[in-house]
N, C-alpha and C positions, 0 to 999 in steps of 0.2 A: 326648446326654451333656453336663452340665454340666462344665466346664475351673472350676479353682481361679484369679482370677485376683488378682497384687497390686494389695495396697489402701493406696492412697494416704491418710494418716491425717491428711495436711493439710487435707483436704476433711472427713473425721470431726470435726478440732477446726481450728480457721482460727487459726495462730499469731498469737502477741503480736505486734500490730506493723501485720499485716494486715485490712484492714476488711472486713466479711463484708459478702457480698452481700444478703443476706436475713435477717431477723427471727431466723426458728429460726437460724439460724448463728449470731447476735448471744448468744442466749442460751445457747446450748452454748460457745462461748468466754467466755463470762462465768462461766459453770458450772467450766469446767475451770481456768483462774487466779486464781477467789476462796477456791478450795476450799483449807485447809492440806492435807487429805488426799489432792490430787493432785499437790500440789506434793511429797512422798514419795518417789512414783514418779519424779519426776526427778530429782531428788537420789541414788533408789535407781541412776540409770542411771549418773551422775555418779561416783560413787564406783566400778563395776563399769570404766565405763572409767580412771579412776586405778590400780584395781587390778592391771589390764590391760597400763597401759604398767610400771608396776612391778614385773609378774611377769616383763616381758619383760626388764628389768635388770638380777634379781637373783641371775645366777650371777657377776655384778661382785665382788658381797659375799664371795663363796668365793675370790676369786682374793687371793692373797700375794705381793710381791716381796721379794725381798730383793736387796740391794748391799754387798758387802764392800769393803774396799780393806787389799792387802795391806802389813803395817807396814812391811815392809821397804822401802815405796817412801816412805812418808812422813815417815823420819828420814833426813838427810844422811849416808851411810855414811863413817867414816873411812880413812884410806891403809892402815891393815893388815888393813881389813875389804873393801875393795876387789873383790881376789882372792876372797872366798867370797859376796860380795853377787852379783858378777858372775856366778856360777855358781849361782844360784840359780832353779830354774825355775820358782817360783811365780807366778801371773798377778800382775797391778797390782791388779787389783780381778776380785771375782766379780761375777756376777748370775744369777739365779736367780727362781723363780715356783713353790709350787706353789697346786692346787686340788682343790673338792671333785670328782669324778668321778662319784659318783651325781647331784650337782648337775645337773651339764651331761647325763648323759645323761636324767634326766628332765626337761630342759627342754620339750623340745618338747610333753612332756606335761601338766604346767605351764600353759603359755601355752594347747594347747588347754582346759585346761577352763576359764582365766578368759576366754576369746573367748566358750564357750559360757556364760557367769554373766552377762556383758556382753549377753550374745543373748536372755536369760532376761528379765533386767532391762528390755530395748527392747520384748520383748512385755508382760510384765508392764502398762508405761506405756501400749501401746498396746490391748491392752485393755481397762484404763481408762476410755480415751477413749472406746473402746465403749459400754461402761457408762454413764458421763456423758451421752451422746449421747442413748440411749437412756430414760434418765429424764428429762430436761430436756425433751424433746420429751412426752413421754408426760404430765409433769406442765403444761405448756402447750395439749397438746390437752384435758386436763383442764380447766381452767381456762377454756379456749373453751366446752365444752360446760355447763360452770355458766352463766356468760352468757350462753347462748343458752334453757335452765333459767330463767333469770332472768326470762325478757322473756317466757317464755309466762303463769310463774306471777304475774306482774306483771299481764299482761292478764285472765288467769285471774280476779284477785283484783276488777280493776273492773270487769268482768261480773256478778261475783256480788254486786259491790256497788252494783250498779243494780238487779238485781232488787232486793236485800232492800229498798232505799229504796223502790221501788214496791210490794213487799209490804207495809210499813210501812202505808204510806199507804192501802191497800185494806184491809187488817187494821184500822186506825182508823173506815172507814168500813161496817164488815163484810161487804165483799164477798167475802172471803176467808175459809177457817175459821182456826181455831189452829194446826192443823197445816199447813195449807199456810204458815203466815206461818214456824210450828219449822221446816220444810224448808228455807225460803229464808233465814233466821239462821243455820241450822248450814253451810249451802254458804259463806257470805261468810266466817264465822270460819276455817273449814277453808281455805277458799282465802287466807287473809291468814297463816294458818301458816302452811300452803305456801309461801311467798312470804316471808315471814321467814326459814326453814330456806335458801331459795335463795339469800337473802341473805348467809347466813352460809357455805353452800357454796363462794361464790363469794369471801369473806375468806380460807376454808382453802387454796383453792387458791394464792392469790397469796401467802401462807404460806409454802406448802409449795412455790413457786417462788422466792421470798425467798433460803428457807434453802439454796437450790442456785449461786444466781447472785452472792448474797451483797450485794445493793446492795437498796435501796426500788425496790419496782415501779411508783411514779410516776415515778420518774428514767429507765425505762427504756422504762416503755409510750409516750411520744410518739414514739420512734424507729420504733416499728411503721408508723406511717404516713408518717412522714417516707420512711422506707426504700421503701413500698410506691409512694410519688409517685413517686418518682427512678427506679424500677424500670417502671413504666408509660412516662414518658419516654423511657428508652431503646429501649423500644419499640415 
């Protein structure tokens, strides 16, 4: 039986700040801080915990004092008023409060549901991250696999462009027929497409890696092997 176990999201995205161990790390954090659209989610977090401490404050807003102070204390009474000032039981001053009462007692319910908006808001982001994680990597192994694409239809291409030059050359001399020379022209042009297409696969890709990491993919592709020396090293 598989157990659920928590998932540390700092290893999913390696926060601002921290230098990722490895390539793909490099590019999922690059992914997820160039992005406006995941900077959102944090903001969305940001705000759910403001709202949070504010719902926790806001039966402040329902509470009223009041303070009275009785007049009788604040004019100097005269000698024949004396006798009935002195007999006067009014306080010096009141004080008093009131509040809203449905206020307070839904508070606690209140605060649970902004806890659970706040809770919302932290998966929400960490999802995300998910997500980011999961295309940035996919669109990198992409991009591997066009380059490697690359290098066969590359060799592809000067194979076929050896026969045809020696087809050429026996074709001029007619040791070949026509169509064996058609065969060996149509393989080289088809193989130099191919290999143009590959060429252009391999532009998409780093595209379509581009628009995720948000920098030029020269600025970033030397770190690959920098990262990978330094990582050989340690061990």
């Amino acid at each position: 039986m598989i157990l659920a176990q928590h998932l540390d999201y700092d290893i999913v995205v390696i926060p601002e700040g921290q230098p990722p161990r490895v390539f793909e790390d490099c590019l999922v954090q690059l992914a997820w801080l160039n992005s406006p659209a995941n900077t959102i989610f944090k903001h969305h977090k940001m705000i759910a915990g403001k709202e949070f401490e504010k719902t926790k404050k806001e039966w402040l807003e329902d509470v009223v004092f009041t303070f009275n102070v009785n007049e009788s204390h604040l004019n100097r009474p005269s000698a024949q008023d004396s006798v009935l000032v002195n007999n006067t039981f009014f306080p010096r001053y009141n004080l008093g409060a009131t509040f809203n009462l449905g206020k307070l007692l839904n508070r606690k319910h209140d605060i649970a549901i902004s806890q659970q908006e706040m809770k919302i808001a932290e998966l929400e982001e960490n999802q995300q991250k998910l997500e980011v994680r999961a295309l940035t990597l996919q669109r990198y192994e992409q991009h591997l696999l066009t380059l490697e694409l690359e290098k066969i239809k590359i060799q592809a291409e000067t194979d076929a462009e050896e026969m045809y030059l020696i087809a050429s050359e026996r074709f001029k001399t007619d040791r070949i027929s026509f169509q064996e020379y058609n065969t060996s022209s149509n393989q080289y042009f088809t193989s130099k497409s191919a290999r143009l297409q590959a060429n252009s696969d391999v532009q998409q890709s780093i595209f379509a890696l581009e628009e995720l990491i948000g920098v030029p993919w020269e600025k970033v592709e030397p770190k690959r092997e920098q990262m990978e020396r330094r990582n050989k090293k340690r061990n």
